[in-house]
N, C-alpha and C positions, 0 to 999 in steps of 0.2 A: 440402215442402221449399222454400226459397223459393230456392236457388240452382238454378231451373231453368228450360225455356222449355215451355211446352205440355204440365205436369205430368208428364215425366219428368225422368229424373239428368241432372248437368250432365254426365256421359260421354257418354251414350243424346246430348243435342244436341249436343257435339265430331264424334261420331261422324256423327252427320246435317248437320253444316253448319250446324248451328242454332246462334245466339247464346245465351251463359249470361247470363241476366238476374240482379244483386245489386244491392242497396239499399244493403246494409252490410257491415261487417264480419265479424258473424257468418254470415251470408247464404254472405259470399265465402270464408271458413274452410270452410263446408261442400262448400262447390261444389268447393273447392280437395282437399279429403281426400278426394274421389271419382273427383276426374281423374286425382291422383297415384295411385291404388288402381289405375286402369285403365291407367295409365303413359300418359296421353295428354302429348306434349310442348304447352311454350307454341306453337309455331308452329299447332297444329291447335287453338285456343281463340278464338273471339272471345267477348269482355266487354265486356255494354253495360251502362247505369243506367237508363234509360228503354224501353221497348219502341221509340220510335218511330228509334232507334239504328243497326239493326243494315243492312246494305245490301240493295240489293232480291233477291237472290237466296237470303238466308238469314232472311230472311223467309218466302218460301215454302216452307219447307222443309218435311218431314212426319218425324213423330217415326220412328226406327231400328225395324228384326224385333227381334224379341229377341237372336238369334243376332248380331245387328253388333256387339254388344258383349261385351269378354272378362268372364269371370266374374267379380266383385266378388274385390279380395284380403283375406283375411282379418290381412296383417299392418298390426303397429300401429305406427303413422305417429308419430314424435319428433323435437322440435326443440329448441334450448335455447330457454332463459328469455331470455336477449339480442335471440335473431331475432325471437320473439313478440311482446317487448316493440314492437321496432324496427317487425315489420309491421301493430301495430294504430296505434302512431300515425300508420307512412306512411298507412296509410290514408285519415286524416283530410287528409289535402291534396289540395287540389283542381287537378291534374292531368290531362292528356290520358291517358287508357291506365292508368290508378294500378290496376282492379285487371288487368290481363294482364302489368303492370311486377312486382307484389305475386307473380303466380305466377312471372312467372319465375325471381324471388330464390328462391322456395322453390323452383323444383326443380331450381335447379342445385346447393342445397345438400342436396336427399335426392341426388344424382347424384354426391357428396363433394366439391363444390367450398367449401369452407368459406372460403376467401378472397372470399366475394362479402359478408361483413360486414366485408373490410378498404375504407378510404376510398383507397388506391391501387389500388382495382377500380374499372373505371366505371359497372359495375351497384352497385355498392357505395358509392363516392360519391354515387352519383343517390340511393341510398336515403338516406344519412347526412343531404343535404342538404333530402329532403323530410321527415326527422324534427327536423330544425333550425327548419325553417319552420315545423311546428307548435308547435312547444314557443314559439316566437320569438310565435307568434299567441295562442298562450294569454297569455302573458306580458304585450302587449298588451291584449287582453281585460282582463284583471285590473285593468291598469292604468288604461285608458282610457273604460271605463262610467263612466256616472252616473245614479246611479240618480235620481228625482224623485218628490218626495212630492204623492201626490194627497190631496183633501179626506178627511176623516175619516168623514164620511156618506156617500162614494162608495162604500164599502165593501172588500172586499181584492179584488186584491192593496195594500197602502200605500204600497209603490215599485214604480215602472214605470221599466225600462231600453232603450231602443233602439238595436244594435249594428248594425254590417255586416261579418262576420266575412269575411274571404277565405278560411278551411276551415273546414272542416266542427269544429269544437270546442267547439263549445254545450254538450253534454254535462259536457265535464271539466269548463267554469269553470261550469257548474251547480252541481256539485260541492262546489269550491271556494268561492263564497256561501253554500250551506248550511252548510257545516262554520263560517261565521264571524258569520251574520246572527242565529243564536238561533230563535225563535220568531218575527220580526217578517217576514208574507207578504209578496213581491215577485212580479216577471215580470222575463225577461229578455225581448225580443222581435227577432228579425233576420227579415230577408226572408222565408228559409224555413222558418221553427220558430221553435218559444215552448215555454218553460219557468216553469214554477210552482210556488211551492214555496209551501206553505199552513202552515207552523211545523212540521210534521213529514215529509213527504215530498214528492218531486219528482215533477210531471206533465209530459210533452212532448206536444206537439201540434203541429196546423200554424199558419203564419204568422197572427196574432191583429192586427196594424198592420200601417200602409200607410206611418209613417216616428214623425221625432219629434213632428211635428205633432198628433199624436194624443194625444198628453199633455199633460193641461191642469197643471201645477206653480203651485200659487197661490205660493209663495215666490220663483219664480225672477227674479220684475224685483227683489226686496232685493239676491240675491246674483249680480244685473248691476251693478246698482249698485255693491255694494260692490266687485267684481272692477276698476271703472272708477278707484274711488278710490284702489288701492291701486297702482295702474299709473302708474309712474315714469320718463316720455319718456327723462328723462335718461340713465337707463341699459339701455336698450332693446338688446337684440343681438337683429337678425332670425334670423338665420341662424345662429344659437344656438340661439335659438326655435323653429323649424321642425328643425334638429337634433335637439329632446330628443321633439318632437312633429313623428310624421309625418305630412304634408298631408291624408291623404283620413282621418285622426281628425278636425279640425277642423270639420268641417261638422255632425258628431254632438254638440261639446260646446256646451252652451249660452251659455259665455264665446267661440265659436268666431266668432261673426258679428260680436264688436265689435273684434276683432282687429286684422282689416285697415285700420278707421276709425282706429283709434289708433295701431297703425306711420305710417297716411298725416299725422296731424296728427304726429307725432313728427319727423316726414323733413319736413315744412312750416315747423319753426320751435319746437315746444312744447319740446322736447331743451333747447332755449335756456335755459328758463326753470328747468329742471327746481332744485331744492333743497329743505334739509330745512325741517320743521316750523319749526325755531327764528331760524330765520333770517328767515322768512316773516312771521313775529309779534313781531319785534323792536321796542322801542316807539322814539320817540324827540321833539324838540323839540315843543311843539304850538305850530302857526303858526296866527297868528288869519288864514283865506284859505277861501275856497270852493274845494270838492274839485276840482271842473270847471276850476275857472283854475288848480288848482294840477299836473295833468295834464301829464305832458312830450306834444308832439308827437310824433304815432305815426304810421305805415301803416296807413290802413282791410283792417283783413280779407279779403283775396277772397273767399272762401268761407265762409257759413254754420257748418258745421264747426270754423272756424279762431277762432269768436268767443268770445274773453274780455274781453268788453266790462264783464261785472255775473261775479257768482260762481255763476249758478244753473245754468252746465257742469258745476262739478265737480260734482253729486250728480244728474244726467239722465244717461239711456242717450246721447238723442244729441238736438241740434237738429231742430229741425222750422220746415220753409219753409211757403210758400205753397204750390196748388195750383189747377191751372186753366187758363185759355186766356188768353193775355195780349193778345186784343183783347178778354174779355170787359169788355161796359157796367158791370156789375155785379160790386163786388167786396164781400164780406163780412169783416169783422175780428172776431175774438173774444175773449175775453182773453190765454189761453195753452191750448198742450196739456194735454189728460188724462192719466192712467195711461194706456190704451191707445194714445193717439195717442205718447205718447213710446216705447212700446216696436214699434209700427210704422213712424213716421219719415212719419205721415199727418196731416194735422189733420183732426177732426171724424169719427172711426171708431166711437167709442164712443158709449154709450146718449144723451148729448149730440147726436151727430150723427146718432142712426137720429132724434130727435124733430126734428132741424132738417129732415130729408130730409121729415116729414111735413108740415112746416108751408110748406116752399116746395112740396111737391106739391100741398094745396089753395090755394094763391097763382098756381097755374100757372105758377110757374119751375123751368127745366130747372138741374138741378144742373151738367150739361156743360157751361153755357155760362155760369157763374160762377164767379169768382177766388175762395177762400177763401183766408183765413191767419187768425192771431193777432198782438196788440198783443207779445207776449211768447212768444219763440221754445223756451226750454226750462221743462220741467216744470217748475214748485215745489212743495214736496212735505214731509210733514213722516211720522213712524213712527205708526201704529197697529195695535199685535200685527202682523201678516204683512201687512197691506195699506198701501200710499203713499196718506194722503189729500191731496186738494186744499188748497194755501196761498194766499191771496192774495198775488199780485205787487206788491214796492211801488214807490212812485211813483219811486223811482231804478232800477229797473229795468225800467219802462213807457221813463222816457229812454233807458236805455242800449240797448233795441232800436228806440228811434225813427230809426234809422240803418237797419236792414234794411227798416222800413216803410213807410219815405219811398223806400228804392229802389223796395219792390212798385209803389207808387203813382205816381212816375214813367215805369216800365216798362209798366206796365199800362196806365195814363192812365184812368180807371172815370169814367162818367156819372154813376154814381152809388155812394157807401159806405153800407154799411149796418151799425152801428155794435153788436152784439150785448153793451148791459150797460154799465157803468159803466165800468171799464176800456179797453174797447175806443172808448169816446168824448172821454174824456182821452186817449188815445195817438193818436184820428185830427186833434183840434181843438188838441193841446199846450199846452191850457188842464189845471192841474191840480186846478182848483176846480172845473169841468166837474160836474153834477150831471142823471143821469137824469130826475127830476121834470120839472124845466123845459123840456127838449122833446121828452120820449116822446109819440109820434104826429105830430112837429110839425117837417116835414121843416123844412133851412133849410139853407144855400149856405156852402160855407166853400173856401176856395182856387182857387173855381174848378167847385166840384163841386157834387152834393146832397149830404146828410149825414142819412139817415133812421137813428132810433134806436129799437129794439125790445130788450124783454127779453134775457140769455143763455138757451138752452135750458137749461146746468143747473141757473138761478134757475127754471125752471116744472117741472122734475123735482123739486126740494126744496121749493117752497111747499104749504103744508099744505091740504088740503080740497080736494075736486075742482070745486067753486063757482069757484077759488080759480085754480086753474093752468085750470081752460077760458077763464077771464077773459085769462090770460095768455098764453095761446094764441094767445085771437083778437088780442089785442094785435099778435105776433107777425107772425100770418098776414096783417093789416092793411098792418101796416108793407110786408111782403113784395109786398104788394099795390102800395103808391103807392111803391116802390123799378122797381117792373117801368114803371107811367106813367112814370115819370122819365126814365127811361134808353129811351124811345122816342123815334125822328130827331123835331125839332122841336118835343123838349117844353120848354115856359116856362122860362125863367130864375126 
């Protein structure tokens, strides 16, 4: 029997002072039709869910003679279909006491109090409202998963969902996925149980993840993207927002984290700008004038976040700064962020950066005490099938972030730049005919500074032949080399 403590009836431990141990439902249904048999009231019941529950005294307790308990009744125990209904869903609410609350609805109503399913009862209301709260949680649930498609050769399940349910309701919206998903396997996962459903039945088990993190969704930076585009400062209601979606959903959906970045640029000024398509592409006079002189006078951006300097905001998760110690000697420029590095808000995270981390470790420079950033603060990015490839930045958008990298380089003040790529040596010398050949290996002084120029890592991850990229390498490792001399107290002009 599983509604019991020390393998006898939940009577035999009333009777002993022993706690009735239930898991479930059905568990507590049984427990319940044994006590009511032996007419035990609620006040001689304790109900616990774990063993380690029960107080120290009823713990000790040693199971009942036979004789402590009345003889089993042989009558048969009826309720309606409304109570039943009513005390399987209370069950599912997670509650202090839910199942000793659960007996005692039933036995005031074998005792003919039938007024404890009216909501002008306050046993009867408490019930009403813990069957609210479930239904309220499923409803929720339904609405609030997302499910995420994992690769095709990861094999099933093919969607992965990670919820945090406040009751116990796994079960139902199990259910309800199956009856609408077909044949195509999922998981649902929450803290404490996981659900499986393999195209024709459902498995439960225990907890399978540790959160959302655990799902790798190759599609989900598209549809950040797109969610980012579609989002219209102008007519932003927070508190509408957070009205139709309550706060602690937010952290679980994957549109959840770009949220607050975008209320805070909306309440910054972007609300300003906000209009339609047509307005936006309205043509008009052509003035023979350079775009830069023809510019109204603006307010410089405070904030990174706040920059519509070029247009490659609108289709990035989010900008990406510098990184570093800002007395560091040494600061590295790149071109722009990755894929990965735009959807963590890091520069140099990605297989890009595990190769630069190797090539400053045989250089013997400490990554801690070097400034990184990019010439180019958000992604460019263009579609293939499910993946964002790399676009080359162009030369009006190398200008239009020469404003946040002439701050690094202020702030910082560096001994020495180290210039990773073609890009990243046009945006540090503002020459835009700048040309790798002419002085890769070949430090030389520009504002005040060095200026040594090496490879980008993802030019030696993409060169063909490994003759080819060890060549490139050492280039690299080289450069890294007479960047560290440089930037030593009293080295040469």
């Amino acid at each position: 029997m599983g509604a019991i403590a020390g393998g006898v009836s939940a009577a035999a431990c009333a009777a002993a002072g022993r706690p009735v141990l239930v898991h479930s439902f059905d568990q507590w249904r049984h427990a319940a039709r044994d006590l009511l048999a032996h007419k035990v009231p609620p006040h001689a019941v304790q109900w616990i869910s774990h063993k380690d529950d029960g107080d120290l005294f009823s713990q000790g307790a040693q199971p009942p003679a036979p004789d402590a308990v009345e003889p089993h009744s042989t009558s048969t125990m009826r309720i309606s279909r409304q109570l039943m209904d009513m005390l399987q869903s209370a069950a599912c609410c997670r509650v202090p006491n839910r199942w000793a609350f659960l007996y005692l609805v039933l036995w005031r109503w074998q005792q003919g109090e039938k007024d404890v399913l009216s909501a002008a009862d306050d046993d009867g209301a408490r019930l009403h409202a813990m069957v609210k709260a479930v239904q309220r949680e499923q409803h929720d649930m339904h609405a609030y998963i997302r499910f995420r498609e994992r690769r095709e050769d990861a094999g099933p399940p093919r969607f992965v969902a990670w919820f945090e349910p406040a009751h116990d309701v796994l079960p139902q919206v199990a259910r309800h996925f199956a009856s609408r998903m077909g044949r195509v396997t999922w998981m649902i996962a929450t803290p404490e149980a996981s659900v499986l459903w393999d195209g024709a039945t459902l498995h439960s088990t225990g907890p399978l993840m540790r959160g959302p993190e655990d799902i790798d969704d190759a599609g989900e930076a598209l549809w950040l993207t797109y969610y980012r585009s579609i989002f219209n400062p102008a007519r932003l209601n927070a508190d509408l927002m957070h009205g139709h979606i309550p706060t602690r959903f937010w952290k679980n959906l994957p549109e959840g984290a770009l949220v607050p970045g975008m209320v805070s640029q909306a309440a910054a000024g972007a609300r300003k700008v906000g209009q339609t398509h047509s307005v936006g592409q309205r043509g008009g006079t052509v003035i023979p004038i350079s775009a830069d002189k023809a510019q109204p006078q603006r307010e410089a951006p405070s904030t990174l976040d706040q920059c519509r300097r070029c247009e490659l905001w609108q289709n990035a998760t989010q900008a990406v700064g510098g990184i570093g110690p800002l007395e560091a000697r040494i600061m590295l420029v790149g071109e722009q962020p990755g894929d990965q590095e735009d959807l963590a808000g890091l520069p140099f995270v990605g297989p890009a950066g595990q190769l630069l981390d190797r090539a400053m470790a045989k250089a013997e420079l400490d990554r801690r005490t070097i400034y990184l950033t990019n010439a180019v603060k958000h992604f460019k990015w263009e579609p293939r099938g499910k993946r964002r490839m790399h676009k080359t930045p162009a030369q009006r958008e190398v200008d239009a972030c020469s404003y946040w990298l002439g701050s690094e380089l202020e702030q910082v003040r560096p001994e020495v730049v180290v210039a990773l790529g073609s890009t990243a040596l046009k945006a540090v010398t503002g020459n835009p005919h700048a040309t790798l050949k002419e002085v890769l290996g070949k430090p030389f002084m520009h504002a005040g500074r060095w200026v040594v120029v090496v490879y980008h890592p993802s030019y030696i991850l993409r060169v063909p032949g490994e003759d080819m990229k060890a060549q490139a390498f050492g280039v690299m490792v080289d450069g890294f080399r007479q960047a560290r001399e440089l930037a030593l107290p009293g080295a040469a002009p």
